[in-house]
N, C-alpha and C positions, 0 to 999 in steps of 0.2 A: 564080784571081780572088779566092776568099777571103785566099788570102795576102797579097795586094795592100789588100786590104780591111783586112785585120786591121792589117799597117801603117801603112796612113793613119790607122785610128782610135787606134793608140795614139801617133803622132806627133803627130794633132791635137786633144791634150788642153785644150790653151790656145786654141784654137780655139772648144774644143765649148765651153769654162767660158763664154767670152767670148759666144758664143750662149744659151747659160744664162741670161744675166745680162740680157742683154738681152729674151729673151722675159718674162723676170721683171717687165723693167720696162713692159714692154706688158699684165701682168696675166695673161701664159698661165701662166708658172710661179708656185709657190706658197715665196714670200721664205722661209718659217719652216721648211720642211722641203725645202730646194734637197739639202741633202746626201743628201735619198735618191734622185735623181737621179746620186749618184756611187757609189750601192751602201752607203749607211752608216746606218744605223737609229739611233734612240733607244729604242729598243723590243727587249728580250732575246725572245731564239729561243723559243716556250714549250716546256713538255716535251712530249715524246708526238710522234706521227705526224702530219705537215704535211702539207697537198696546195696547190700552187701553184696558181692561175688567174691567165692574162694575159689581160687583155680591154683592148683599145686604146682606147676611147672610153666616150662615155654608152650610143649604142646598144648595144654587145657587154655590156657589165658589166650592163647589164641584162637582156638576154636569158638572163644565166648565173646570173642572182640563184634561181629557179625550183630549178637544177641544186645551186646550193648549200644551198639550205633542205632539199631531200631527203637532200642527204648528213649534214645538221646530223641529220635526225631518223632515220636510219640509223646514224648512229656518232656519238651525243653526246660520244665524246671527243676527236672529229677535230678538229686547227685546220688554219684556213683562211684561207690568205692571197692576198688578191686585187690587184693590181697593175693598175694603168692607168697614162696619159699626160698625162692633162689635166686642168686645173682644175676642171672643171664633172663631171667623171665622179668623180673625192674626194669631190664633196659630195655625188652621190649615192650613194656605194658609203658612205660617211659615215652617213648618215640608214639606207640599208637594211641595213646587216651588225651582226648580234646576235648573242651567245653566245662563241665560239671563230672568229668571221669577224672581219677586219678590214681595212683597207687600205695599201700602202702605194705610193709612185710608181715606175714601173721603173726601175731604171739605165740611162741613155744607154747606147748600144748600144758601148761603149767595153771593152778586153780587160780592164783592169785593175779595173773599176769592176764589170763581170759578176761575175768573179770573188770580188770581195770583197762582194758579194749572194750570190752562191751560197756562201761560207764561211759565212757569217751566218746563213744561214736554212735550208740544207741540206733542200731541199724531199726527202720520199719519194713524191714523182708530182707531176706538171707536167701542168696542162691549158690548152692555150693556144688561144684561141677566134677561130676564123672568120679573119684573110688575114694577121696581122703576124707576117711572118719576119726577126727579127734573126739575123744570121748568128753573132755570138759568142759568143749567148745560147745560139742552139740547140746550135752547136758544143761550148761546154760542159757542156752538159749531158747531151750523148752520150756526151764525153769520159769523164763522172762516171758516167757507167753509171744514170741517172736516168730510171726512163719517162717518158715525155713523148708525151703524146698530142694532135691535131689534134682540136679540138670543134666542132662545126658550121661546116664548112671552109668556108674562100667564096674564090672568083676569077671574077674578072667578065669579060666578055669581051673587056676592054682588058686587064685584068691576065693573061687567060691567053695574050695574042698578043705580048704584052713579055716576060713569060715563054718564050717556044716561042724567041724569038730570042738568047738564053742556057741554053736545055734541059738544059745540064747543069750548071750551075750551081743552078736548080730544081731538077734530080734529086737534087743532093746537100742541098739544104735541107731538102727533103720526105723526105728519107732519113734525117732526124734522128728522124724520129715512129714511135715503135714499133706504132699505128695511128689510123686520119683514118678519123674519122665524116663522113659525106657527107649533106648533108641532100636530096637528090632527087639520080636520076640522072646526070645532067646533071654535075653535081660530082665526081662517082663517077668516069667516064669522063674529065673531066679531067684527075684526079688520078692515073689509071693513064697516061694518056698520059706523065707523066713520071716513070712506071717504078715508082709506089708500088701496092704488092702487098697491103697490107696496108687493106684500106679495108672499112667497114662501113656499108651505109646504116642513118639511123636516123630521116629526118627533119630537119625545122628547128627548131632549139630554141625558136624564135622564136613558135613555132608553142604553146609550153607556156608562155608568160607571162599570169600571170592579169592579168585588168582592171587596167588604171592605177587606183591609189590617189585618192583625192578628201578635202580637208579637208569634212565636211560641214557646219560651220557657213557657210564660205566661199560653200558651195554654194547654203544657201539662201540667201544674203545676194545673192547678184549673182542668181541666178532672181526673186528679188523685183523687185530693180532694173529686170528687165529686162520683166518681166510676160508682157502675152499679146504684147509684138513679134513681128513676124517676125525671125528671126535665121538667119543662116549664117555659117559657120568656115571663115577662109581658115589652114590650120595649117601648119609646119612652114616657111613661105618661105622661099626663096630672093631676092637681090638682081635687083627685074624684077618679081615676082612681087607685090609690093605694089602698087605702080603697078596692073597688071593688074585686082588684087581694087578697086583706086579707079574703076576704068574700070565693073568689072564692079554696082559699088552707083550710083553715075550714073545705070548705065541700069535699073536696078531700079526705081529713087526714082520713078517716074510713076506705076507699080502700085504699087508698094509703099511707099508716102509715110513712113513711120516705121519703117524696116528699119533693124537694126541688123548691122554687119559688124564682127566680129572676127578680128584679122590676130594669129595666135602663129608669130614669125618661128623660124625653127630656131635663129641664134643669137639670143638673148634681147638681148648687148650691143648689136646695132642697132638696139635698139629706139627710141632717141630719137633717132635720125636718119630714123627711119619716121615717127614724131608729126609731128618739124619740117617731114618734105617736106607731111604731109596737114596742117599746119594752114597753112602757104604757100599750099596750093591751098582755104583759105575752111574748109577742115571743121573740124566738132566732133569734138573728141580726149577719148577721155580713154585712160590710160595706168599700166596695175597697177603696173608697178616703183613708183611716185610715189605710189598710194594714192589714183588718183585714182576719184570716185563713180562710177556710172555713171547718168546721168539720162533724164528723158525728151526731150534734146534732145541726147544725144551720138550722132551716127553711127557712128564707128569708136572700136572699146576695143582694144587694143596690151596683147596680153598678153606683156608681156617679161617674164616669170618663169621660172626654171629649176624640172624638175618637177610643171610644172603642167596638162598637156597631159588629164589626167584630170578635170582639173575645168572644163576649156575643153571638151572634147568631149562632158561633159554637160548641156551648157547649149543644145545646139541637134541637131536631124537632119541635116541638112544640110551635110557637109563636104567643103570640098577639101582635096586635099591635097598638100602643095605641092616645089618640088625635083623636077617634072615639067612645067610649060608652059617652063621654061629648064630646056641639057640639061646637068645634073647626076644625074639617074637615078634621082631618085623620094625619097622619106622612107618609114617605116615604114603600111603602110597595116593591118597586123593590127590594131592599137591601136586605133583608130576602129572596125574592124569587130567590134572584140570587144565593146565600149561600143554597138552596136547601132547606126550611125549609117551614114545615105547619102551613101556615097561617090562623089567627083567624081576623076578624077586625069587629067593630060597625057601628054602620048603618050612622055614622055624618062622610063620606069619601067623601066628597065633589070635596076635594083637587087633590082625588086619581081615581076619579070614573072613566075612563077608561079601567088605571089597572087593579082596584077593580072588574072593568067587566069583564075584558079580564082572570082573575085570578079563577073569579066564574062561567064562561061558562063552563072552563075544570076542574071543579074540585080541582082546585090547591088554592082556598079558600075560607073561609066560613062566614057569616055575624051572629054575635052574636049581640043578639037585648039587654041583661042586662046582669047582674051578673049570673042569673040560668043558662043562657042560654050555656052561657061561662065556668064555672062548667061541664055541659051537654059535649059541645066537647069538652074540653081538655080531661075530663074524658075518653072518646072514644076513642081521637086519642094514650093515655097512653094505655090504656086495647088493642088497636090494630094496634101495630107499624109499622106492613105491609101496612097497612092502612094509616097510617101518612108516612110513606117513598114512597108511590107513591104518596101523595100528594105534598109531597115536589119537588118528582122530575118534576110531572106535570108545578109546578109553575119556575123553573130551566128553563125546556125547553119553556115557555110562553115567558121571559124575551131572552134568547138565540136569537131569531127571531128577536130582536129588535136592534139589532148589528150596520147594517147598518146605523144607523141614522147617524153615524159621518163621513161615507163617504160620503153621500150628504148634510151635514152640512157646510162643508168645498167646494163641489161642486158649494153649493151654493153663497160661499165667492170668491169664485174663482177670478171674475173680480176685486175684492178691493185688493184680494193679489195678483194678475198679475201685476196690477200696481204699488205696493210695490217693484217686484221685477223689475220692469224695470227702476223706482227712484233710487234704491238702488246703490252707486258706492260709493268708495273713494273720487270722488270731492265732490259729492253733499253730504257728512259727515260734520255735522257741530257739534263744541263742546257747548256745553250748558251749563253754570253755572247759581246758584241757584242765585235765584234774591231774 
C-alpha cells in the first residue's frame, strides 16, 4: 500500500501544485512562502543540534509551545524548528517562538519535496505530536536512521476503527516511532493493539499549557464597556451552534433584560457571516474583527479574532463551550477551566471526554443536551454567582493537578536529549546551506 502511495504522490506533482494554488487562493495557503510547502526554505540550516516538532494545526502547536520553552531553558543552545499546516497556526507559532524556535510550513506529503526538507534541515530528533501520519515523511526519516518520537499520541475512536481496517498498514506507520508517549490509558492500549511495544504513559500535554495569554489594556477596555452586565460566552462554535446561542439569549432577555452574549466562533473567518445572519434577525451586533465598540445597547459581540480566546474567557464565568451540541467532538475545554470559569459543554465531546469527565465528577461542569437545556443553566449559573464562582474554581483546581505532565514528558525524552547533549561540541558543528 505505501508503494502504491508513494507512486501516486510522486506522479501527482502537478496535481498537488495545482491544489496548492488554489487553496492559496481561498487564503488557506500562505502566497509568499508556498515554496516551503515543496520542502525549500529561505532560511539556512543554523549550526548546532536541531530537534524537529510537527504539530498539524493551532490546537497541537500550541499544546507543544509549554514542551518547547523547557527545552529552550534546558539546552539554550538547541534549535527548534516547528512545522505546521495552516495559516492561522504560522501566526501563532509566529507571535510565540523566541530565541532558537522558529516556524516553518511542512512539505506536502510528496517523495521528492520530503526529501529535499529533510536534506535541508537534517533534523537530529523528530517530535511529532498527537494523530498526523504522513507516510513519506515518516518513511524517511526511519530510512535516515532519525529518532522520531510520537508526543501526546491521539486516535479517536473513528480514527482507531479506520485504522483497525488497514492494521497493517498502521502497524508499519507506527513502527516508524522509536517511542509514543500516550497521554491516559486508553491511548496506550490502542497503540499496542497495533503492535507498538514501545509506549510510555506520560499524560496530556494539554494538561501543561499555562493560562491563555491576555492583552491587558484590551482587557480592561471591553470589562469597562461591558460593566456590571450580565454576560456569558458562547466559544469555540461550530456552524448551528450560533443559531443555538441566539435561541439561547431570546429566552434569557425577560430575566435578564440587558445580558450581553458573546459568540467566539472556532473559525474567526465566519465571523461575518454570523453578524449578517444576527443582524437579519433585528439584533445589535457589534463585531471585534471591525473594531466595533461595545455599548450599552449591543446584545451580541462576534469575537472573530485569532488568539484571543484569553481575553474572551476573561470577561465572563459563564461559558459554553462549543463543537459539542453539533457532532464534531468538542473544542478544547482545559482553557476555560484553567482561566477559572463555569463550564457548559454538549453531549458530542468526544474529543474531550476525559476532561469532560474528570470536570463532571467534581462539579466543575455540566452537559447541556440542546438549546432549552443550555437556556436552563446559564440561566442558573447568572441568578447564582456563588454558585458559578465555585464552579469555576472547582474546574481551576481539576486542571492545577495536571501540571506534572511536562516533567515526565521530558523525563521521558530524556535518553534522545542525553545523547544530544553528548554530540553537541564545536567540532561536530557543521554549517548547512539551503540546497
Amino acid at each position: 500500500m505505501f508503494g502504491l502511495y508513494r507512486t501516486l504522490t510522486s506522479l501527482g506533482g502537478p496535481l498537488i501544485s495545482w491544489h496548492l494554488a488554489r487553496r492559496a487562493g481561498r487564503g488557506k495557503e500562505d502566497p509568499l512562502r508556498k515554496a516551503e510547502r515543496k520542502g525549500i526554505s529561505d532560511k539556512l540550516r543554523p549550526d548546532g543540534k536541531l530537534v524537529w516538532f510537527h504539530a498539524a494545526s493551532v490546537g497541537e502547536s500550541a499544546s507543544v509551545m509549554p514542551l518547547i520553552e523547557r527545552l529552550q531553558e534546558d539546552m539554550p543552545d538547541l534549535n527548534i524548528l516547528l512545522t505546521t499546516g495552516t495559516v492561522t497556526s504560522a501566526r501563532l507559532c509566529e507571535d510565540r517562538l523566541t530565541g532558537k524556535a522558529f516556524h516553518q510550513y511542512v512539505p506536502v506529503d510528496r517523495g521528492a519535496w520530503v526529501g529535499r526538507f529533510l536534506d535541508h534541515w537534517k533534523p537530529d530528533l523528530a517530535l511529532w505530536v498527537e494523530s498526523e501520519f504522513w507516510p513519506n515523511l515518516l518513511y524517511q526519516l526511519k530510512s535516515r536512521n532519525i529518532p522520531t518520537v510520537l508526543v501526546n499520541a491521539r486516535m479517536s475512536v473513528k480514527s482507531y476503527a479506520r485504522w483497525m481496517k488497514a492494521a497493517k498498514t498502521a502497524r508499519n506507520l507506527l513502527g516508524c516511532f522509536d517511542l509514543c508517549l500516550a497521554p491516559d490509558h486508553v491511548m496506550a492500549d490502542r497503540l499496542r493493539d497495533f503492535g507498538v511495544n514501545r509506549v510510555t504513559l506520560t499524560g496530556n500535554l494539554k494538561d501543561a499549557s499555562p493560562p491563555l495569554p491576555v492583552d491587558e489594556n484590551e482587557l480592561v477596555i471591553l470589562a469597562k464597556a461591558i460593566g456590571s452586565r450580565p454576560v456569558w460566552i458562547a466559544a469555540s462554535t461550530h456552524p448551528g451552534e450560533e443559531g443555538l446561542a441566539e435561541h439561547v439569549h431570546e429566552h434569557l432577555t425577560p430575566d435578564f433584560p440587558n445580558i450581553l452574549t458573546i459568540i467566539a466562533p472556532r473559525h474567526p473567518d465566519r465571523g461575518t457571516d454570523i453578524v449578517q445572519g444576527l443582524k437579519q434577525s433585528g439584533k445589535n451586533v457589534a463585531q471585534r474583527s471591525l473594531g466595533d465598540v461595545v455599548t450599552e445597547h449591543t446584545e451580541f459581540y462576534v469575537a472573530d479574532t485569532l488568539g484571543e480566546l484569553g481575553l474572551i474567557y476573561r470577561l465572563a464565568t459563564v461559558v459554553f463551550v462549543g463543537g459539542s451540541l453539533v457532532p464534531h467532538g468538542g473544542q478544547n475545554l482545559r482553557e476555560p477551566a484553567r482561566l477559572r470559569s463555569a463550564i457548559l459543554h454538549g453531549p458530542h465531546i468526544a474529543n474531550f471526554a476525559r476532561v469532560a469527565s474528570e470536570l463532571g465528577e467534581v462539579g466543575a461542569a455540566r452537559q447541556v443536551d440542546d438549546d432549552e437545556a443550555l437556556t436552563r443553566a446559564v440561566s442558573a449559573l447568572l441568578s447564582e454567582p456563588d454558585a458559578a464562582e465555585a464552579m469555576a474554581t472547582r474546574a481551576g483546581n481539576i486542571v492545577d493537578k495536571s501540571q506534572n505532565v511536562l516533567d515526565q514528558t521530558v523525563e521521558a525524552l530524556e535518553p534522545y536529549l542525553s545523547q544530544l547533549r553528548r554530540t553537541a561540541s564545536p567540532d561536530s558543528d557543521v554549517s548547512h546551506e539551503s540546497t
